[in-house]
One Martini backbone bead per residue (centre of mass of N, CA, C, O) as a GRO file, in nm:
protein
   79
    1UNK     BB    1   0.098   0.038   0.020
    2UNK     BB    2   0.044   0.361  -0.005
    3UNK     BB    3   0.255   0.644   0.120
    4UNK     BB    4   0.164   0.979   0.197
    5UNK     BB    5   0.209   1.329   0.213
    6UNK     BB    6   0.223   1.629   0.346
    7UNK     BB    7   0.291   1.925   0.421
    8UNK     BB    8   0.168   1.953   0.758
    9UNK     BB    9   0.314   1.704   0.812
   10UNK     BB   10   0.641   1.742   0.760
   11UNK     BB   11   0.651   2.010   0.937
   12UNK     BB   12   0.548   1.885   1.203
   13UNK     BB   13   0.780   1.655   1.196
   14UNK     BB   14   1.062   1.799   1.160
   15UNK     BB   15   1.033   1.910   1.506
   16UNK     BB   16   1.097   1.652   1.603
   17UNK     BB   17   1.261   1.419   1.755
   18UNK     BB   18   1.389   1.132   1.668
   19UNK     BB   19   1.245   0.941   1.851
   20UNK     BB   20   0.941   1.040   1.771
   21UNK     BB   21   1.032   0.988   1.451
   22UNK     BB   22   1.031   0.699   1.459
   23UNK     BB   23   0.789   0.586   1.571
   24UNK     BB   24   0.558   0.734   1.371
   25UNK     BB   25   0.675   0.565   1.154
   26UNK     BB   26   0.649   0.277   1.212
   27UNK     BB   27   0.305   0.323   1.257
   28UNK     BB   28   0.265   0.410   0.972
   29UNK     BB   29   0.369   0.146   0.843
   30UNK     BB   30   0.152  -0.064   0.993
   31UNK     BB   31  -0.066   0.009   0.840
   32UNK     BB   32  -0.380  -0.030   0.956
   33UNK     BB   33  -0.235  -0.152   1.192
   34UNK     BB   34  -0.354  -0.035   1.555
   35UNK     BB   35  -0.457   0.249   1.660
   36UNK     BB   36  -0.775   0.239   1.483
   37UNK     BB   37  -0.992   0.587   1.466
   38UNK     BB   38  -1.280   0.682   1.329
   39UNK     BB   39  -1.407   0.979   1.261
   40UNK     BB   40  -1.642   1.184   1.352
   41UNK     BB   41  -1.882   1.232   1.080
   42UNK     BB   42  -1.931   1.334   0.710
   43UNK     BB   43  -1.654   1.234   0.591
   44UNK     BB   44  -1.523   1.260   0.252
   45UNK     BB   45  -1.326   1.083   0.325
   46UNK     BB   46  -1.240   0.944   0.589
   47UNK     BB   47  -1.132   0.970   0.914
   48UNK     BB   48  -0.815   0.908   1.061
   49UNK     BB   49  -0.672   0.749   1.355
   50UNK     BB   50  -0.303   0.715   1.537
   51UNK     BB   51  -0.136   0.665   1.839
   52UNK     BB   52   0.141   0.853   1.958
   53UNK     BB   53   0.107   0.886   2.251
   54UNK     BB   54   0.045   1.224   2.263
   55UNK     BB   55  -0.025   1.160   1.950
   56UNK     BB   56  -0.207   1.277   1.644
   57UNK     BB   57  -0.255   1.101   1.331
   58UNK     BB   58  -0.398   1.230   1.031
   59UNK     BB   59  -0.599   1.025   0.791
   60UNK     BB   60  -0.689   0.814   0.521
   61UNK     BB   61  -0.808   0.557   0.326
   62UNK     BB   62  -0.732   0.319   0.072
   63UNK     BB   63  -0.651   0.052  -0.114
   64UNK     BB   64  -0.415   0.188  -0.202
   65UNK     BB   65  -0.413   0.419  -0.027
   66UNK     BB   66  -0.209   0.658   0.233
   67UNK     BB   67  -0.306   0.967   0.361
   68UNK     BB   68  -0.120   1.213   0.530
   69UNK     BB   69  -0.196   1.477   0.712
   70UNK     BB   70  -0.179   1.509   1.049
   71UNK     BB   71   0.024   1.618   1.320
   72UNK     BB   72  -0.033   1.624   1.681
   73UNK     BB   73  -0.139   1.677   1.964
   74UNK     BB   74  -0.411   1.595   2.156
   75UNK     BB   75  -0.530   1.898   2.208
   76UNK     BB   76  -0.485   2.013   1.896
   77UNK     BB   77  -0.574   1.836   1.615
   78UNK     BB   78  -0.899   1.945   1.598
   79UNK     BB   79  -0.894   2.266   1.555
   0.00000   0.00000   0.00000
């Protein structure tokens, strides 16, 4: 499965220490399984999270690709 990345995401991943971007990788890559929960709404296509400790990853995804929109905080990400 292919995986993309946003502008919006790359610019706030390269800003986190290289231990907590290996981390959001691994998890990343094992995508679609892992502690993924579709969010609630009537968004189409439907949009994805998946928890790298204190941080949420918001993702895409269907059968050819996974595209990831952006990763922050739990507390910023929903904003």
């Amino acid at each position: 499965m292919k995986i993309s990345y946003s502008k919006t995401f790359e610019k706030k991943f390269s800003r986190y220490d290289r231990k907590l971007q290996e981390k959001m990788f691994n998890a990343i890559q094992k995508l679609p399984n892992g502690n993924v929960k579709e969010l609630t709404g009537n968004e189409i296509p439907p949009i994805y999270r998946i928890r790298v400790s204190k941080y949420r990853i918001l993702f895409h995804m269907n059968e050819k690709e996974i595209q990831i929109l952006k990763v922050d905080s739990r507390g910023d990400i929903y904003k």
